[in-house]
N, C-alpha and C positions, 0 to 999 in steps of 0.2 A: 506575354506570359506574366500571370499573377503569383509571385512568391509569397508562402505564410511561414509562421510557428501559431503552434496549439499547445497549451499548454494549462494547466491546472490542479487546483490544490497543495496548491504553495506553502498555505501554514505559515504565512511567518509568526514570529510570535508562538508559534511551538517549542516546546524543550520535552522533547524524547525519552525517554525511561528515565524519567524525573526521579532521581534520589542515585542511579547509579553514576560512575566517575567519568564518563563520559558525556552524561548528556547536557551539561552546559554550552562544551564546545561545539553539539550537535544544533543547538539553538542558534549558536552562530554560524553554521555553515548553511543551514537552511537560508538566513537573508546573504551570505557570499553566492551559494549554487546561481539564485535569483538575479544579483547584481551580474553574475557570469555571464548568464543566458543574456541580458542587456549588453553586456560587452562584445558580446558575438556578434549581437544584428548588429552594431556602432561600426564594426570590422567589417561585415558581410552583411550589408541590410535589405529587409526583406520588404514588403510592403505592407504586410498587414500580420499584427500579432493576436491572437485571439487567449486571453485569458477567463477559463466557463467556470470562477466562480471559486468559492476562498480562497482569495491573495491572500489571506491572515486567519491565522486559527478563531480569534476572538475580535472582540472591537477594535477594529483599530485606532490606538492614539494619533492625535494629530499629528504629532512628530515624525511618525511613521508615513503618514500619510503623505506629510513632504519629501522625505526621503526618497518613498516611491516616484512621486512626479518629479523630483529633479532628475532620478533616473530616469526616466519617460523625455525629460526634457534632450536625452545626450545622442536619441535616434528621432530626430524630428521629421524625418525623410520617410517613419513608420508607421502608419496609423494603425492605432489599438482601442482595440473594443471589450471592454470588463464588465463583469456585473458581482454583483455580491453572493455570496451560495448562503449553504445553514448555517456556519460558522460565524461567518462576517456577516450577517444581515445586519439589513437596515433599519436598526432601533430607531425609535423618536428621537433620542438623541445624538444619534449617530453622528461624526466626522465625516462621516461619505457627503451628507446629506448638508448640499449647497458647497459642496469643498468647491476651490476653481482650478480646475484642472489645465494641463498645457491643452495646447490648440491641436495636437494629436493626438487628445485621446477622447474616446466617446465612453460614458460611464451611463449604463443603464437604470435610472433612479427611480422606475416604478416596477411593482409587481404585476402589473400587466402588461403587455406584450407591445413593442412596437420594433418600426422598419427604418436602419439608420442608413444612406448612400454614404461610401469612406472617399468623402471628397470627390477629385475628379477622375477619381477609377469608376466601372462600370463593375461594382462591388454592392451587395446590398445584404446588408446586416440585419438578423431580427434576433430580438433578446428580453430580458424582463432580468431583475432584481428580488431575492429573497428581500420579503419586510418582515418576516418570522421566521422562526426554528423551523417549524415545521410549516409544509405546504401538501394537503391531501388530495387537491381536484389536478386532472391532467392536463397542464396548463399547455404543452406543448402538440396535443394529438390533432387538434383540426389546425394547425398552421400549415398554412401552404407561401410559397411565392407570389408577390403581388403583382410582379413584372419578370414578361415571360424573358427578356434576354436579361444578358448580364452573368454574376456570376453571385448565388444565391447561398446565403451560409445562415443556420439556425445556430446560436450558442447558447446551451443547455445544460443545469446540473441537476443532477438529479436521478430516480429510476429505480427508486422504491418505493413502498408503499408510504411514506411520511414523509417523501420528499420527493415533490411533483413525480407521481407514477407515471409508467409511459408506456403505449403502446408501439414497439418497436418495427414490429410490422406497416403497421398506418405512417411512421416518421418516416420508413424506408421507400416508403409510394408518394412522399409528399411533394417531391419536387426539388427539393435543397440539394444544392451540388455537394455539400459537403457538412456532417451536423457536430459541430465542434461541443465536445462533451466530458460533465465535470462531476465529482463528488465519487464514485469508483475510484479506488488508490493503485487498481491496478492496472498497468497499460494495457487493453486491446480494444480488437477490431470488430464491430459490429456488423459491416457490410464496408467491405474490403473500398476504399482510398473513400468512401461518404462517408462512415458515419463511425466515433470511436471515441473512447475515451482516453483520455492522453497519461493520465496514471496519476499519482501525486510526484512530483520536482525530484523531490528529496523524498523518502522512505521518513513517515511519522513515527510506526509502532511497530512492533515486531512483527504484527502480523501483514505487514508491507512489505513480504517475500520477495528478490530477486530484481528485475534491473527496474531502475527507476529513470526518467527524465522528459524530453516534450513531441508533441510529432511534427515534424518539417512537411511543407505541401508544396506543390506546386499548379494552378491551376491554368490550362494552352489547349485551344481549339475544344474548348466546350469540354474535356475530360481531368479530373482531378487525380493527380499520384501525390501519395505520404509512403514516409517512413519513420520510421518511429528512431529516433538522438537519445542513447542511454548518456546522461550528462549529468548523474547524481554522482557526491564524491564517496558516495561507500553505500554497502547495501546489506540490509539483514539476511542472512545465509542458514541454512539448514545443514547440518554438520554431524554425518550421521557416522560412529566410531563402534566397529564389530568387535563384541569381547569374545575370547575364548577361554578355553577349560584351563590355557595356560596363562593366561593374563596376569601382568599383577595390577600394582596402583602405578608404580613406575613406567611399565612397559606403553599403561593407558597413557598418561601424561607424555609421554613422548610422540606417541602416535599424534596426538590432537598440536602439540605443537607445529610436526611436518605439516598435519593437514594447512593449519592456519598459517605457516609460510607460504605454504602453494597457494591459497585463497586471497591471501591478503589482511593485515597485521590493524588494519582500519576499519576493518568491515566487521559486522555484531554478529553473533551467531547464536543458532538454537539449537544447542546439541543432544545429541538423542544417544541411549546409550544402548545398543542390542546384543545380541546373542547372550551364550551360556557360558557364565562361570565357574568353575569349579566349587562345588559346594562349603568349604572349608574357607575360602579367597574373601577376603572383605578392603569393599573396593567401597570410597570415598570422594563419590561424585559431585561435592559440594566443591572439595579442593582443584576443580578444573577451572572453577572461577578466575583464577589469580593467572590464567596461564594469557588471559585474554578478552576480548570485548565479550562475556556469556552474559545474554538475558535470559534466559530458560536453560535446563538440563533438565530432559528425561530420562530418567533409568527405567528402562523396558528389556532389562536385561533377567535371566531369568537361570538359577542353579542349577546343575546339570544331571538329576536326579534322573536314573531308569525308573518309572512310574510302575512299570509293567512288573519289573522286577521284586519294588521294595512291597508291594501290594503282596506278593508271594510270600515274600519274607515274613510282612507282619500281617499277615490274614488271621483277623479273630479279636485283633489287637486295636485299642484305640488309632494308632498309626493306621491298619489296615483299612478300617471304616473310614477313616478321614479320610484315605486316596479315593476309596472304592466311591464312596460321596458324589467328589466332585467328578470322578469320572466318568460318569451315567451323564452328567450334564452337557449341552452343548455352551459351555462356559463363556460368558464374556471376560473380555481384556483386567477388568476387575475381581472376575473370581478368578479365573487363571492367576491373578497378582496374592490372592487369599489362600489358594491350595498351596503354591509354595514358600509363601512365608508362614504360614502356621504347621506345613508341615517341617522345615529348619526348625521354630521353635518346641516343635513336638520331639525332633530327633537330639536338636541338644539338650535338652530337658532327661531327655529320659523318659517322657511320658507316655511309655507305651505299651503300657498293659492293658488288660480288660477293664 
């Protein structure tokens, strides 16, 4: 039995909602998560680690780059195969380019395609290195396996249109036991234990909803099983808080505290604020900020106005034609947001004659 980790888009060298009070600390937990995942194979080691591509947000400095292979140095028992994605690619002056790496790790230093054996395992690796930002020909769609036994892994980032496209159908026929795959932040499964992308480590930006971390394999008698190790130490959340007619600013604020104790006191959230208020109520959704980790607040909450009603009421009347307006429309999310805020400031105004 062949044991792996899949893992990618590590980011080090990221720092997270750059200016909020968190994200210093969040720059440091991205290279702790990383040294983590290394301390686990050191405890429980595996044979082969596959990293598809940004270990580092940007260039990496040399310093960094030692750091990593001393880490690399502390599971020698591991062989690992990296290559560079769009982030870290390999500039002309790159630190990648001639580093001496330990004797277990195999680093992929052209943009074309070749086939590495991991030593004296019956393992055979095919990979390529980003040398630019961007990459438009589909560099992966005619690889096949060059040798029918064994046990055959493509490491890939990429799979959009500016960075190596891919025909995923054609990948899925190609022959690869397993197509370890990178630059997608979010985990899934392409074609269930072959082909998948492992997510990014750690959650980069907000929009890196929900569990983050790497996929564990195992590869016995010719068939491959993964499951996918949530091992990020906090994750961006969606944190959705239902207002009602009786709500106040207070009652909000408390709710969002329970929530964020049941959730977790670590973790970032992007709170949305819905339902109907009481027309009169003036609620201050900026002030949820201080209760907790918030990188976004949506108010998508909306005044609890009879529509049908006040159209009666003020039929003939400035007021009346404003409803009567927007009501004919089949409104998007923005005019729906314009009907009732212009009509609050038509009703407290006053402005509702002819």
């Amino acid at each position: 039995m062949i044991r792996f980790i899949h893992l990618a888009d590590v980011h080090l060298g990221a720092v997270p909602d750059r200016g909020c009070p968190w994200s210093r600390e969040r720059e440091e937990e991205i290279w702790e998560t990383f040294r983590r995942v290394i301390a686990s194979i050191s405890k429980n080691p595996v044979d082969l680690l596959f990293i598809a591509g940004d270990l580092f947000h940007r260039q990496p400095l040399l310093r960094e780059l030692k750091e990593v292979n001393y880490l690399f140095s502390t599971i020698p028992d591991t062989q690992i195969f990296m290559m560079a994605g769009n982030h870290d690619y390999l500039a002309q002056d790159s630190f990648y380019r001639g580093f001496p790496w330990e004797p277990n790790v195999v680093f992929f230093e052209r943009e074309s395609p070749m086939v590495v054996k991991a030593g004296e395992l019956d393992v055979y690796v095919t990979g390529l290195s980003y040398e630019h930002r961007e990459i438009r020909e589909p560099l992966y769609d005619s690889l096949k396996p060059e040798i029918q036994d064994g046990f055959h892994v493509l490491l890939a980032h990429g799979g959009d249109e500016t960075h190596i496209p891919m025909d995923r159908t054609a990948l899925g026929a190609s022959g690869f036991d397993y197509i370890a795959m990178g630059h997608i932040h979010k985990p899934q499964s392409l074609i269930r234990d072959r082909m998948a992308y492992s997510g990014a480590l750690e959650p980069i930006d907000r929009n890196d909803m929900g569990e983050h971390g790497y996929i564990e394999g195992r590869f016995e008698n010719g068939q491959v099983r993964t499951r996918f190790v949530p091992f990020a130490c906090r994750s961006y959340q969606k944190l959705v808080l239902t207002v009602r007619e009786d709500s106040t600013q207070y009652s909000l604020e408390e709710m969002m505290k329970m929530d964020i104790m049941k959730r977790g006191g670590k973790n970032i959230y992007k709170v949305v604020l819905q339902g109907w208020h009481a027309p009169e109520t003036l609620l201050f959704p900026e002030k949820l900020r201080a209760l907790g980790n918030v990188a976004e607040i949506l108010d998508e909450t909306r005044p609890a106005y009879d529509l049908e009603a006040l159209s009666r009421r003020y039929s003939g009347t400035l007021v009346g034609d404003y409803i009567a307006y927007f009501l004919k429309k089949d409104m998007t999310l923005v005019e729906e947001k314009a009907l009732y805020y212009g009509l609050q400031a038509l009703l407290e105004t006053g402005m509702n004659l002819k």
